[in-house]
C-alpha atoms as one frame of an Amber mdcrd trajectory, in Angstrom:
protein
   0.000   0.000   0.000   3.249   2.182  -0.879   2.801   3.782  -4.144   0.260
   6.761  -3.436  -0.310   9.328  -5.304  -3.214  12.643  -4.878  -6.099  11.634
  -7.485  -8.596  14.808  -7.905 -11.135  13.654 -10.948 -14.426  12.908  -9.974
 -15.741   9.862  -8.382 -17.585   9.119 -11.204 -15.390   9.083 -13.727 -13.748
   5.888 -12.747 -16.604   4.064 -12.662 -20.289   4.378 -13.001 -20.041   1.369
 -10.738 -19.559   3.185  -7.221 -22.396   5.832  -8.042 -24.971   3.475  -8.810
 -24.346   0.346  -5.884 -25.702   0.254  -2.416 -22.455   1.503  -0.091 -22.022
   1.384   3.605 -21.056   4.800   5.530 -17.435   3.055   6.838 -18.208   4.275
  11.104 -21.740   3.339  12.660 -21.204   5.903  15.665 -19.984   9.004  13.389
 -18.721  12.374  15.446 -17.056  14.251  12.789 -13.870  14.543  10.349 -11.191
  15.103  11.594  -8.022  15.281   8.859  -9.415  15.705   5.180  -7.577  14.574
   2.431  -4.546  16.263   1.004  -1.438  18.061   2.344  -1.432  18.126   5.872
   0.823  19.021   9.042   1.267  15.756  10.427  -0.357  16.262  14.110   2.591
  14.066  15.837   5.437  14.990  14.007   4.865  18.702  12.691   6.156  18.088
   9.296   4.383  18.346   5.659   2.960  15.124   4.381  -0.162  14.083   1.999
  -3.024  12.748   3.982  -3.854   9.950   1.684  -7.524   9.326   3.642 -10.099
  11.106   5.670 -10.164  10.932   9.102 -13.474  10.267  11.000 -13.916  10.417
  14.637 -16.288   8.173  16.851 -16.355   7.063  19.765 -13.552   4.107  21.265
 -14.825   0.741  20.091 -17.588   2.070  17.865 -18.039  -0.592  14.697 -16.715
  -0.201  11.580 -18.325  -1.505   8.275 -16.956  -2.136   5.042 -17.673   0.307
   1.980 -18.537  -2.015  -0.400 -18.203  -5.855  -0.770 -15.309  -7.259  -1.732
 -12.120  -9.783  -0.676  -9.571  -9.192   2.432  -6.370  -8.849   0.653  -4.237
  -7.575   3.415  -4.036  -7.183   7.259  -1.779  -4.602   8.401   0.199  -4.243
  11.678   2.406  -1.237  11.578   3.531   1.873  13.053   1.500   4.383  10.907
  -1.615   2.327  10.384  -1.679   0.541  13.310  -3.827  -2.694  13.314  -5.364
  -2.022   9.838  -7.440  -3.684   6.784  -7.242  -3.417   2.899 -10.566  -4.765
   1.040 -10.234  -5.028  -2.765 -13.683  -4.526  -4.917 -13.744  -4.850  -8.390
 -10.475  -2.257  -9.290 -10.898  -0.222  -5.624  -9.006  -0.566  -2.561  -9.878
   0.425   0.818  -7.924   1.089   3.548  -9.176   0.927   7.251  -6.358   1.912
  10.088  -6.318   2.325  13.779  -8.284  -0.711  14.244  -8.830  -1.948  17.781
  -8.021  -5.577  17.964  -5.012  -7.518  17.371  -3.468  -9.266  14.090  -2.256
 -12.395  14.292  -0.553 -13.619  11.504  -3.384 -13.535   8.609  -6.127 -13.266
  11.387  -7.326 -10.210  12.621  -9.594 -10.359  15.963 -11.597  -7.390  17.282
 -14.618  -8.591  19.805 -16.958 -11.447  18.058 -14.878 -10.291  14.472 -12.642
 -12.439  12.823 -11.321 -11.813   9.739  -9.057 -13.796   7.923  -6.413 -12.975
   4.489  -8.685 -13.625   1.213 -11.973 -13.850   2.724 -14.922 -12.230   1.187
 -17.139  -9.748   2.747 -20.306  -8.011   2.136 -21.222  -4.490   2.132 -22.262
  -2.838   5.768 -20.750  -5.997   7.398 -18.705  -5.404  10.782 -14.885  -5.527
  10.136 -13.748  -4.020  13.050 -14.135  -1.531  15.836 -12.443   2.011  16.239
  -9.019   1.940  18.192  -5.988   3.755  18.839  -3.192   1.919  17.142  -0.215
   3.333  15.373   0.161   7.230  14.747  -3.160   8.311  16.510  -3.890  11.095
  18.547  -7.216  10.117  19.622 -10.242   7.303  18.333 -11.171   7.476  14.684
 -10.997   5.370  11.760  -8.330   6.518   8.922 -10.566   5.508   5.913  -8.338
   5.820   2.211  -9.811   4.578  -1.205  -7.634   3.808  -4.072  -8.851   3.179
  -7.527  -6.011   1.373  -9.516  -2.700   3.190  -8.334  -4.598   6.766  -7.733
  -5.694   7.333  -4.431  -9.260   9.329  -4.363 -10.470  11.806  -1.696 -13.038
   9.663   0.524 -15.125  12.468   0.756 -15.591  12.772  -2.720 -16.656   9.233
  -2.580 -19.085  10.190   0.347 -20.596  13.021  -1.541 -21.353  10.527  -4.525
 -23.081   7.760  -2.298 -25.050  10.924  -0.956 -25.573  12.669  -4.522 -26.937
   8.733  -5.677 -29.593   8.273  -2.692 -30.983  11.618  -3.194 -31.420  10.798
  -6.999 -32.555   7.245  -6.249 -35.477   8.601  -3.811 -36.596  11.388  -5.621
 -36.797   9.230  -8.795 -39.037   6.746  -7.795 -41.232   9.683  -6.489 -40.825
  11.571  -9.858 -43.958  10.414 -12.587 -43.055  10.301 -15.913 -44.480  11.641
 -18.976 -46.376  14.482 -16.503 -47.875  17.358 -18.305 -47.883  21.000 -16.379
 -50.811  22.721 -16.715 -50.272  26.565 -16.717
């Protein structure tokens, strides 16, 4: 999960995929953001680095659910990411850090979750809970999305899901073929 570089096009234009499937807000008990993506002073070590994710806070051991179905392909334990998850769907990656829990091996255990290297999982399912692991200054989840080799601002990604329900509920209200009188 090394080669990162700032992606700015829309959402969209990747893949007509993400705006029209049912995705899971990544943090049940949301606060707030708390680092957007992009340039950032690094809170811990006061120098200049790209934020490659968006920060949300919740509270200590609130769940976390996975974006959008799709296979396990990695289980991090490190210093930056702390305990952390990579879920591949279709050509996306997403990143979850600062997991509670512990890795063991290809295992990672957080309450009743266990999650093993190349299982599948479905969209809203539990993966985790929010923790304090590696560079943290408080609970959130660290939540990156990668399409390919470009990494994508997750709340570009939120403002699609968002932009899609809206469309989707107004649509089915909407007639067609409705004449105006005036």
């Amino acid at each position: 999960f090394s080669s990162r570089r700032r992606h700015t096009r829309s959402l969209c234009d990747w893949s007509s995929d993400v705006c029209s499937s049912d995705l899971s807000f990544p943090v049940v008990s949301f606060v707030g953001y708390t680092s957007p993506f992009g340039p950032r002073v690094h809170p811990l070590s006061g120098s200049l680095h790209p934020h490659l994710g968006l920060d949300i806070a919740a509270p200590l051991g609130s769940p976390v659910r996975n974006w959008w179905g799709g296979m396990l392909v990695e289980i991090l334990r490190d210093a930056g990411c702390g305990n952390g998850l990579v879920v591949r769907s279709g050509p996306y990656e997403h990143l979850y850090c600062h997991l509670a829990g512990r890795v063991e091996g290809d295992t990672y255990r957080s309450g009743s979750v266990v999650l093993r290297q190349g299982q599948g999982l479905r969209t809203g399912q539990i993966i985790g809970h929010v923790g304090l692991t590696g560079s943290t200054t408080g609970p959130h989840l660290h939540w990156g999305v990668r399409h390919g080799e470009r990494w994508l601002d997750p709340a570009s990604v939120l403002r699609a899901m968002a932009a899609e329900r809206r469309r989707r509920q107004t649509s089915w209200r909407t007639p067609f073929n409705v004449v105006q009188n005036r």
